[in-house]
C-alpha positions in Angstrom: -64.9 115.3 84.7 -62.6 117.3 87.0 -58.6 116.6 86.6 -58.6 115.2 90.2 -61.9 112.6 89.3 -59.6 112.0 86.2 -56.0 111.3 88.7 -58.2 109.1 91.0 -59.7 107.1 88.4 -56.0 106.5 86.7 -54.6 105.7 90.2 -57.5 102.7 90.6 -56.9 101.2 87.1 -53.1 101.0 88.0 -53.7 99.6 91.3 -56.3 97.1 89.4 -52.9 96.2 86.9 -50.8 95.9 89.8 -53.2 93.7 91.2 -54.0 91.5 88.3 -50.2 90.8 87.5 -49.7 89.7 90.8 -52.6 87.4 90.8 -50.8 86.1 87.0 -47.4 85.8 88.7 -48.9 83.6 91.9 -51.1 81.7 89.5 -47.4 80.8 87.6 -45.5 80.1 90.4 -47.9 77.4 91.4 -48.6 75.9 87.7 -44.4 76.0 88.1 -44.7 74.4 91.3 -47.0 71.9 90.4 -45.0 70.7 87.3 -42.0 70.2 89.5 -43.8 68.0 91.5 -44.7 66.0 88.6 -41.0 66.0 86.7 -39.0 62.9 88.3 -36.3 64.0 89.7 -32.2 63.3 89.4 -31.0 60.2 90.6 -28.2 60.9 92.9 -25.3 57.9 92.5 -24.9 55.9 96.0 -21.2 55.4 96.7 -20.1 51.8 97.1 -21.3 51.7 101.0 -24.7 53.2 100.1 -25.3 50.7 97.2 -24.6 47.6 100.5 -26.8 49.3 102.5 -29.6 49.1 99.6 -33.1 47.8 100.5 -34.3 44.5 99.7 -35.8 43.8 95.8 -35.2 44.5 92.0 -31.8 46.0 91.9 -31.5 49.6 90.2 -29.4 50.5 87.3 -27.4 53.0 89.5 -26.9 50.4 92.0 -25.7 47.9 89.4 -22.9 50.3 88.2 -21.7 50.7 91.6 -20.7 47.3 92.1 -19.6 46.4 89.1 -17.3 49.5 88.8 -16.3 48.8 92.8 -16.5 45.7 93.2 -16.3 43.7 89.6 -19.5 42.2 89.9 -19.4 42.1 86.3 -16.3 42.2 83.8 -16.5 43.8 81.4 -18.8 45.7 81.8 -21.3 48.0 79.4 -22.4 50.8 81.3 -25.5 51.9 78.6 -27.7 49.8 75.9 -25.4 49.4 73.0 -27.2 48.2 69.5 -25.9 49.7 66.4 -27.1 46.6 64.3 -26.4 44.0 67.2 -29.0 42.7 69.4 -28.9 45.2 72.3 -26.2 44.5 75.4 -25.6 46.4 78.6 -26.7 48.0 81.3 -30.7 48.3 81.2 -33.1 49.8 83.4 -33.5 47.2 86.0 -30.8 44.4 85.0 -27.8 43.9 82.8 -28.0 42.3 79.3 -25.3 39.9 78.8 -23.6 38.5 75.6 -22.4 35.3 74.5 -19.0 34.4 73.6 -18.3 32.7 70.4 -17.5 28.9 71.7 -20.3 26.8 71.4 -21.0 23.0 72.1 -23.8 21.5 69.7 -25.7 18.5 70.2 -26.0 16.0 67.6 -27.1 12.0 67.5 -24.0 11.2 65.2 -22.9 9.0 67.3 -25.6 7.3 68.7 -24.8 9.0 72.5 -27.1 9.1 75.3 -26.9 12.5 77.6 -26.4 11.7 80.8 -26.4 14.2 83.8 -24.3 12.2 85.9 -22.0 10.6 83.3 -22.2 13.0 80.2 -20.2 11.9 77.2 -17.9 14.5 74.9 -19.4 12.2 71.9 -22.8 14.2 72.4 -21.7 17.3 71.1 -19.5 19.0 68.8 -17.4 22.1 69.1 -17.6 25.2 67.5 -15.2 28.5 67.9 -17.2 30.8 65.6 -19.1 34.2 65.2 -22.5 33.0 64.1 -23.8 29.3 65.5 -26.5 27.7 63.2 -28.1 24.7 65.9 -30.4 22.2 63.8 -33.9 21.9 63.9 -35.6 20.6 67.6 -31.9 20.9 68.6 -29.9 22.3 71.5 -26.6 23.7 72.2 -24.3 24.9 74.8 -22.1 28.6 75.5 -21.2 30.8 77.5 -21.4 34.5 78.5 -18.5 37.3 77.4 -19.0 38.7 80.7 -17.6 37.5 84.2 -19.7 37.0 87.2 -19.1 38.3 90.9 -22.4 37.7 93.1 -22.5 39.6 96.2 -23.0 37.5 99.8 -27.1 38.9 99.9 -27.7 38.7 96.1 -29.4 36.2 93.6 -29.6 36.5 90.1 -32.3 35.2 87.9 -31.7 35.3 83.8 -34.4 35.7 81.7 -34.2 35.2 77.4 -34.0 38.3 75.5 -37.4 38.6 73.5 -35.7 38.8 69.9 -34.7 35.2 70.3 -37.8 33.7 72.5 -40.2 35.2 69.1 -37.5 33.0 67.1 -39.0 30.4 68.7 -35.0 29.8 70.4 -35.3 29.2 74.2 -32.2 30.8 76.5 -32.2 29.0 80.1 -29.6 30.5 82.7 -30.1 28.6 86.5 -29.7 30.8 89.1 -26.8 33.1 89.8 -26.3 31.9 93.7 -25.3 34.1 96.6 -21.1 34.0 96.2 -21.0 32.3 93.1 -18.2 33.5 90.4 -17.6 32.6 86.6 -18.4 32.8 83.3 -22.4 31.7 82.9 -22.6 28.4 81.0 -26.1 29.5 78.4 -28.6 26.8 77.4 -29.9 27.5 74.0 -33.2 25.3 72.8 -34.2 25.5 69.3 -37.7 24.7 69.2 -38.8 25.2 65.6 -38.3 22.7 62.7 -35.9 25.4 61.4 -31.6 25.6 61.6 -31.4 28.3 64.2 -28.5 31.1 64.1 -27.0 32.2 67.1 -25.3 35.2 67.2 -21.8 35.8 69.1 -20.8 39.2 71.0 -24.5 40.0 71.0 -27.3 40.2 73.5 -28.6 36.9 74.5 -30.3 37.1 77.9 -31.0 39.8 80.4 -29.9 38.9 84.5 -32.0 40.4 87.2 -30.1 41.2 90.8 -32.5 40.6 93.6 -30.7 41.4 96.8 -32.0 39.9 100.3 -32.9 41.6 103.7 -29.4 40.3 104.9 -26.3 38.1 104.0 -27.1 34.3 103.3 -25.4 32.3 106.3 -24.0 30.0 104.0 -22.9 31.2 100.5 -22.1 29.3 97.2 -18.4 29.9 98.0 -18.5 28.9 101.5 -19.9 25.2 100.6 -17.2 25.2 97.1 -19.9 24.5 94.9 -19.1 22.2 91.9 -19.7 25.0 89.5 -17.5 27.3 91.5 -15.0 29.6 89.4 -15.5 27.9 86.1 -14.3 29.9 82.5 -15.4 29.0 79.5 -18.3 26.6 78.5 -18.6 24.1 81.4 -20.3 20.4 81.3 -22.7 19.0 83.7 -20.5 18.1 86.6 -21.4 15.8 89.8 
């Protein structure tokens, strides 16, 4: 073999390296490419005017923040999932889990009352300012949330029971959070079991879901002064 056969030869084989590496680095850049594609990307924060402008549905975590940084939609507010030994509270994914103060109305027969929805009678209940509430078996009692409600104009809020309590066999119902309404939440607690229940105070009891409408309701809570308007602390059934 001549030294130019040799020179030629050792010329292709570089030119085959070459080749091959740029081939590799093409193939990377779209396995690279690819993969971004897939990664989900960073949620950039709206400002207060983008979060109004929002689309219609299931309110994001992001947009939740916004308002109740901006505009005190709720107070005070946990801006992540806090647990540490308590049941969890704060801001989830898509809602915001609430917790419940430490006054509590329970129901008892002691005095022979009959509830009434349009004439309800202190004698039905007793009060209780404490950090853990035990309700009897089959029983029910009354609270309310820590946290302070603001609902926007084109919102409605729906509360659901957290899933640690609802496997206790303990019911939470919340009636909706009307458009314009404002207050502390009044919570329904249902023990269902033949068991004394324990409710636990400054903890999560129920998770509230924003739905927001394709425009402003014509007339809100607060433009017809609801009966339930404003209210703090536990409130009774009111006509």
């Amino acid at each position: 073999m001549t030294n130019q056969t040799r020179v030629t030869l050792q010329k292709k084989r570089e030119a085959q390296r070459a080749e091959a590496l740029r081939e590799n680095l093409k193939r990377r850049k779209l396995q690279q490419k690819e993969q971004d594609a897939m990664r989900p990307s960073n949620v950039i924060q709206p400002t207060a005017e983008e979060a109004s402008l929002a689309a219609p549905g299931i309110m994001p975590d992001h947009w939740i923040r916004e308002l109740a940084q901006t505009q005190g939609m709720i107070e005070p507010f946990v801006e992540k999932q806090k647990r540490e030994g308590n049941i969890s509270f704060g801001l989830s994914s898509y809602g915001y889990d609430a917790r419940c103060a430490d006054e509590f109305m329970i129901f008892t027969n002691v005095n022979n009352a009959i509830v009434d929805p349009k004439e309800f009678s202190t004698q039905s209940f007793v009060e209780r300012k404490t950090d853990v509430c035990i309700i009897p078996p089959n029983s029910f009692a009354l609270a309310r949330t820590v946290e302070y409600f603001r609902i926007p104009k084109d919102v409605l809020v729906i509360c659901l029971g957290k899933s640690t309590y609802a496997r206790c066999g303990i019911i939470v119902n919340v009636t909706p959070l009307e458009p314009g309404w404002e207050g502390h939440v009044t919570l329904e607690f249902s023990n269902t079991t033949p068991l004394p229940a324990k409710i636990y105070a400054n903890e999560g009891v129920c998770q509230f879901l924003f739905f927001k409408g394709s425009s402003p309701c014509e007339v809100s809570y607060a433009d017809r002064s609801g009966k339930y308007m404003g209210q703090t602390g536990v409130t009774l059934p009111r006509l």
